[in-house]
C-alpha positions as CSV (number, residue, x, y, z in Angstrom):
1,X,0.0,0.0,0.0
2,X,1.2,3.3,-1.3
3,X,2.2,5.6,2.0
4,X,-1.1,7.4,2.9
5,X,0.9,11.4,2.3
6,X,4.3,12.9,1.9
7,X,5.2,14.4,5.3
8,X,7.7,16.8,5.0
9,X,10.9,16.8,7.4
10,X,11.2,20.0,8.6
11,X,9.0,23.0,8.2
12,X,10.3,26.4,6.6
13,X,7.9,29.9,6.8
14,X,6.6,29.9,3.4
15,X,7.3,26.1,2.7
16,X,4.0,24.2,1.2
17,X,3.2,20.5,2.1
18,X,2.4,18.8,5.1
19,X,5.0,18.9,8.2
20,X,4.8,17.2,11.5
21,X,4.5,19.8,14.6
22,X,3.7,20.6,17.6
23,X,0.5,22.5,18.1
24,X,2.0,25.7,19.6
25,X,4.2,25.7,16.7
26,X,1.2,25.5,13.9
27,X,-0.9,27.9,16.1
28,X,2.7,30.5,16.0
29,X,3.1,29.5,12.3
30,X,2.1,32.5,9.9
31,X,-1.0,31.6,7.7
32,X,-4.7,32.0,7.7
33,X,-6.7,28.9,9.7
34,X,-10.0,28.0,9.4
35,X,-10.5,28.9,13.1
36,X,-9.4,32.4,12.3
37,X,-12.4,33.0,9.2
38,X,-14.7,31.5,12.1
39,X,-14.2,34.7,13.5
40,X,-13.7,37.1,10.4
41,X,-17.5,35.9,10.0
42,X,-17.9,38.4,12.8
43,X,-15.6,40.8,11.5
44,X,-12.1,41.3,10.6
45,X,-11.4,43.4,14.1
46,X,-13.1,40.5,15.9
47,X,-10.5,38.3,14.0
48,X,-7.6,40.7,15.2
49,X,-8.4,41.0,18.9
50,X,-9.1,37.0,18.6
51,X,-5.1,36.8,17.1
52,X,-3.6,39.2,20.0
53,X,-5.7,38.6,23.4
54,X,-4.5,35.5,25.5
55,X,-7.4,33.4,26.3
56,X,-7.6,30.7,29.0
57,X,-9.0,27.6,27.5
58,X,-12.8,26.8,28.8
59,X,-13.4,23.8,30.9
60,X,-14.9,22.2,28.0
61,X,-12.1,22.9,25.7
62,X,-9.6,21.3,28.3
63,X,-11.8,18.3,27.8
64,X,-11.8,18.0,24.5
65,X,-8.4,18.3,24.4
66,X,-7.9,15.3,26.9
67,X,-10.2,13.4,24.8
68,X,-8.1,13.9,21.4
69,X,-4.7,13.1,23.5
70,X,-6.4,9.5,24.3
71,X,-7.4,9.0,20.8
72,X,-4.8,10.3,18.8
73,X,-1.7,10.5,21.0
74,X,-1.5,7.1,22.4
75,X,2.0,7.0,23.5
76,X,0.8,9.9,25.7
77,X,-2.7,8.6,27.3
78,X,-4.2,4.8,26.9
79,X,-6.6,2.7,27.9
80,X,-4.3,1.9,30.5
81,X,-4.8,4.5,33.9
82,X,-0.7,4.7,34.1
83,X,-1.2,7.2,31.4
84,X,-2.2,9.8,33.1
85,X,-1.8,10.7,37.1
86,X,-4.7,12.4,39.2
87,X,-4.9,15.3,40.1
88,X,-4.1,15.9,44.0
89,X,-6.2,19.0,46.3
90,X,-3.0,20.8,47.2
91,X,-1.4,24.1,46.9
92,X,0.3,24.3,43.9
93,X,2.2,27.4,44.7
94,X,4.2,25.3,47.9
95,X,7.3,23.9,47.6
96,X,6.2,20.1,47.7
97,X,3.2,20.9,45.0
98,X,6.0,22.4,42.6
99,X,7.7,19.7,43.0
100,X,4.5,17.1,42.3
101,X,3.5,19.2,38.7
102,X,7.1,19.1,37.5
103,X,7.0,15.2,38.1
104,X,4.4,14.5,36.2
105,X,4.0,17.5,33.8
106,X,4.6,15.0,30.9
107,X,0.9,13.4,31.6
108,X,-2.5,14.7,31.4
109,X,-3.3,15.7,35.0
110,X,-7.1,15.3,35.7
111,X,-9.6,15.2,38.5
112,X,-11.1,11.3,39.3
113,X,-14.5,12.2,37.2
114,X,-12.6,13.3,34.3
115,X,-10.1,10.5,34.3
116,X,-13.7,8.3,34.7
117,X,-14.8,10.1,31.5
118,X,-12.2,9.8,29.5
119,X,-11.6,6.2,29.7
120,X,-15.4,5.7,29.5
121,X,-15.4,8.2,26.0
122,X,-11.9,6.0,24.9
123,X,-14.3,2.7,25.3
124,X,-17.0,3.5,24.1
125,X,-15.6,4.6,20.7
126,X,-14.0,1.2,20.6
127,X,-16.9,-0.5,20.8
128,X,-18.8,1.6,18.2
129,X,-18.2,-0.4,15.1
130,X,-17.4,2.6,12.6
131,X,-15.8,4.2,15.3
132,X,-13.2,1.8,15.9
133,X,-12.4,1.2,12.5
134,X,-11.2,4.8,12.1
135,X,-9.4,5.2,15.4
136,X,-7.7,1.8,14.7
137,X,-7.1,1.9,10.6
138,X,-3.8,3.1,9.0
139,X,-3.6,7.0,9.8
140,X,-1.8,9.9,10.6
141,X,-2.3,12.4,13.3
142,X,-2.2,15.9,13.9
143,X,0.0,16.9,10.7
144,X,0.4,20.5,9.7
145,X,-0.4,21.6,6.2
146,X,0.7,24.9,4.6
147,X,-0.6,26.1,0.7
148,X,0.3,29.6,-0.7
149,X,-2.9,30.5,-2.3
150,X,-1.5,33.0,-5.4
151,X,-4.6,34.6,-6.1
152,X,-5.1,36.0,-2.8
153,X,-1.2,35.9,-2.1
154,X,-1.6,34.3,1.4
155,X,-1.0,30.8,2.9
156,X,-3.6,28.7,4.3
157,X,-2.7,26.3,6.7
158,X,-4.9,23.4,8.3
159,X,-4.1,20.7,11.2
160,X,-6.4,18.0,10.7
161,X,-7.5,15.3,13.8
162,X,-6.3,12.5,12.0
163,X,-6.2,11.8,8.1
164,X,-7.3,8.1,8.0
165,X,-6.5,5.7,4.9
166,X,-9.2,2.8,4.3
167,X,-7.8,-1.2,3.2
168,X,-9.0,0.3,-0.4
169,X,-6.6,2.8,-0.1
170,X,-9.1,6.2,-0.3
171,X,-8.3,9.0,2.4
172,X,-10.5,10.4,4.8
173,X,-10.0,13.4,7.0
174,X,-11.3,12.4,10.6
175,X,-12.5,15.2,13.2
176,X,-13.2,13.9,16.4
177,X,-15.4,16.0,18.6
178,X,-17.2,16.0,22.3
179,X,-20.7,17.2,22.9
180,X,-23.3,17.3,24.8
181,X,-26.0,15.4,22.0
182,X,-24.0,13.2,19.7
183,X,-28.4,12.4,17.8
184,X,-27.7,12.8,14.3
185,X,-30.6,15.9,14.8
186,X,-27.7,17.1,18.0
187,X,-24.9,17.1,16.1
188,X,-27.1,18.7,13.2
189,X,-27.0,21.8,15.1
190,X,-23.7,21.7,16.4
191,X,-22.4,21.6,12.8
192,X,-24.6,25.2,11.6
193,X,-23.5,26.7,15.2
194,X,-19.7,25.9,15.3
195,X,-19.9,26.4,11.6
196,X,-18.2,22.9,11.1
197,X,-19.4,22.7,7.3
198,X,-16.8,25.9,6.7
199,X,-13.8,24.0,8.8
200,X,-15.1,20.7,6.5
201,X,-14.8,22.6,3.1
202,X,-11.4,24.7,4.1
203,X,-9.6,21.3,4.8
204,X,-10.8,19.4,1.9
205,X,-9.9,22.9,-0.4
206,X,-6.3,22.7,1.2
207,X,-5.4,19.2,0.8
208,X,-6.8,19.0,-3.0
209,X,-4.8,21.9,-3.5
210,X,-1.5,19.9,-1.8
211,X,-2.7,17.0,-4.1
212,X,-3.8,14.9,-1.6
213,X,-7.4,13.4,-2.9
214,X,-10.0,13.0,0.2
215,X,-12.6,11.2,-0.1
216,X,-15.0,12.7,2.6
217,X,-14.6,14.7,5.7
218,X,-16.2,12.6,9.0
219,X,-17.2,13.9,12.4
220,X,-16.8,11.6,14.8
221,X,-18.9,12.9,17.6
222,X,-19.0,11.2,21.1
223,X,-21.1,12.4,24.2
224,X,-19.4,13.7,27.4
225,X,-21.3,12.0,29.9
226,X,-22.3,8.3,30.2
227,X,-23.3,6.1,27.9
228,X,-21.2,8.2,26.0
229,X,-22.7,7.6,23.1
230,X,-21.0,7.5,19.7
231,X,-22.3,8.9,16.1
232,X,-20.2,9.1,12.5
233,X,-21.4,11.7,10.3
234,X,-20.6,13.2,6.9
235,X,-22.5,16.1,5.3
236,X,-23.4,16.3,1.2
237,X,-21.9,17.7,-1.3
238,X,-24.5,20.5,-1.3
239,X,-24.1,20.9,2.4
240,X,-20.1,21.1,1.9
241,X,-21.0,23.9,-0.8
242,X,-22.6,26.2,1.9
243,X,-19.4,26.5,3.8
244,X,-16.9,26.7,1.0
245,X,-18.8,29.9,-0.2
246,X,-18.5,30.8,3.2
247,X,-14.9,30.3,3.9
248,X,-14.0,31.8,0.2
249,X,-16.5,34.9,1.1
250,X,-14.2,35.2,4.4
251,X,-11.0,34.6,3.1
252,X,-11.2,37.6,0.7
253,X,-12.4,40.0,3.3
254,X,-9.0,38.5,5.2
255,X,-6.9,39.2,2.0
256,X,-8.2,43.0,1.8
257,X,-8.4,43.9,4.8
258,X,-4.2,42.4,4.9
259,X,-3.9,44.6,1.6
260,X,-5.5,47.9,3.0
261,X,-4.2,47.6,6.8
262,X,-7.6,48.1,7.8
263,X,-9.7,45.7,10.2
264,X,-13.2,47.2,11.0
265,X,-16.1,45.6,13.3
266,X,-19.9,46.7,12.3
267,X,-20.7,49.0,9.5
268,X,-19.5,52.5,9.7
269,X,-22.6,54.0,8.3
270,X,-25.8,54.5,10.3
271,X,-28.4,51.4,9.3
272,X,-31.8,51.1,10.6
273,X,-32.8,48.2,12.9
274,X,-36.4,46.6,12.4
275,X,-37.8,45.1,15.0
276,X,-38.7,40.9,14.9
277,X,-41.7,40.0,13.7
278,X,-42.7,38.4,16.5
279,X,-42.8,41.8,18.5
280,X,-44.6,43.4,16.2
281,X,-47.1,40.5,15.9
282,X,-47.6,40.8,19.7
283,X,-48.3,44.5,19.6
C-alpha cells in the first residue's frame, strides 16, 4: 500500500506540504486557519483582537483536548490509567506541590470524574463499530499543512485530527469531537452553530490543492457523559458547498483587509434596525 501522504521533514515559513509539529508551533506558524475566518464571519477586528488577546481555554475545551490526546496520541494517554496521574487537592504554589507538577507535567493531569470520563469516552468509541475502525485503521495524526494561495497571495494552513486511509486505499479526513448530544438531529446543530461545514470545506480545499485526494470529511462525535454515546457523520456535497462559499466569502475579506491595513467591526454607516416580527405581531 502506497504511503497514505508525503510528510515533509522540517517546516520552513513559506514552505507548502504537510509537516509534522507541535501545536504551539502551527498555532505561531504564519497563515490563515479556518478557526481564524470563524471569526472574520464576525468581522475582521473581531478576528484581530481574537489573534492578539490570551485566552484561557474553557473547561470544556480542556476536555476536548484530553479526549483527542487519548485518541490520537496514544504514546501519551491509553486505555491503561498509568497514562495519566490524578490530580491531587494541594497548593500548587508550595514547595512540595511544585515539586509534584514538574513530576508529572509530561501526563495529562485530571480530576477522578474526568479520568472516569475519559476512559469511559476512549471505550465506548472502541466498541462503536465505525468508530473503531477509524481510530484503529492506517492513519496519521495531527500533521500541519501549509498552501500559498497566489490569487489572494496568502497561505492557508490546516491541522487536521487525524487523516485516515481505508484497506481500499481512499483518504478520509477524521474530526473527532465532544458534545453534549452526539443524535444525528444534535450534532445537526452543532455543525450550523460551530460552523463545522466551513472548517469541513477549508480542509478538503487545502489538501486537494497539496494533491492529496479526500474522499470525505467525517465527524466523529461522542457524548461527554455516560453512555457516551457514539455517532459518524458526513454532510453532502451540497451541504459542503454552503461552507466553501462561506470560507472563500471570508478569506477575501482576510486578503483585503491584509492589503489595505484596515480591520473594521460593524458597518460604519448609520443602518436602521427593524424590529422581529414576532414583536410586532404581539403589539
Amino acid at each position: 500500500m502506497t504511503p497514505l501522504i508525503e510528510i515533509k521533514p522540517h517546516y520552513i515559513p513559506g514552505a507548502t506540504g504537510f509537516f509534522p509539529m507541535t501545536a504551539p508551533e502551527y498555532f505561531a506558524a504564519p497563515g490563515v486557519s479556518q478557526s481564524m475566518l470563524k471569526q472574520m464571519a464576525r468581522s475582521p477586528a473581531h478576528m484581530k483582537a481574537y489573534l492578539s488577546t490570551p485566552r484561557k481555554p474553557t473547561p470544556s475545551q480542556e476536555f476536548g483536548t484530553l479526549v483527542h490526546t487519548a485518541l490520537f496520541e496514544t504514546n501519551l494517554f491509553g486505555d491503561a490509567k498509568s497514562h495519566y496521574v490524578k490530580r491531587l487537592d494541594f497548593d500548587g504554589r508550595t514547595k512540595n506541590g511544585k515539586a509534584w507538577t514538574a513530576h508529572h507535567r509530561d501526563k495529562p493531569c485530571l480530576t477522578a470524574e474526568e479520568a472516569e470520563a475519559i476512559i469511559g469516552i476512549h471505550r465506548s468509541i472502541r466498541a462503536h463499530i465505525y468508530g473503531a475502525g477509524l481510530i484503529g485503521a492506517l492513519g496519521i495524526a495531527e500533521v500541519s499543512g501549509f498552501f500559498y494561495n497566489e490569487e489572494l497571495g496568502l497561505v492557508q494552513k490546516i491541522r487536521p485530527d487525524r487523516i485516515v486511509q481505508r484497506d481500499d486505499g481512499l483518504l478520509f479526513l477524521l474530526d473527532a469531537k465532544t458534545t453534549d448530544d452526539a443524535s444525528k438531529e444534535g450534532f445537526r446543530r452543532e455543525i450550523e452553530k460551530w460552523g463545522y461545514h466551513r472548517q469541513a470545506a477549508y480542509y478538503l480545499d487545502v489538501c486537494a490543492a497539496l494533491g492529496v485526494e479526500i474522499a470525505d470529511f467525517l465527524w466523529l462525535a461522542v457524548e461527554k457523559e455516560p453512555p457516551y454515546a457514539v455517532g459518524v457523520y458526513n454532510l453532502t456535497k451540497d451541504d459542503i458547498e454552503v461552507g466553501r462559499k462561506m470560507y472563500r466569502r471570508e478569506l477575501a475579506l482576510y486578503a483585503k483587509c491584509e492589503d489595505e491595513g484596515r480591520w473594521p467591526a460593524y458597518s460604519e454607516d448609520i443602518e436602521t434596525i427593524s424590529l422581529s416580527r414576532w414583536v410586532r405581531e404581539r403589539v
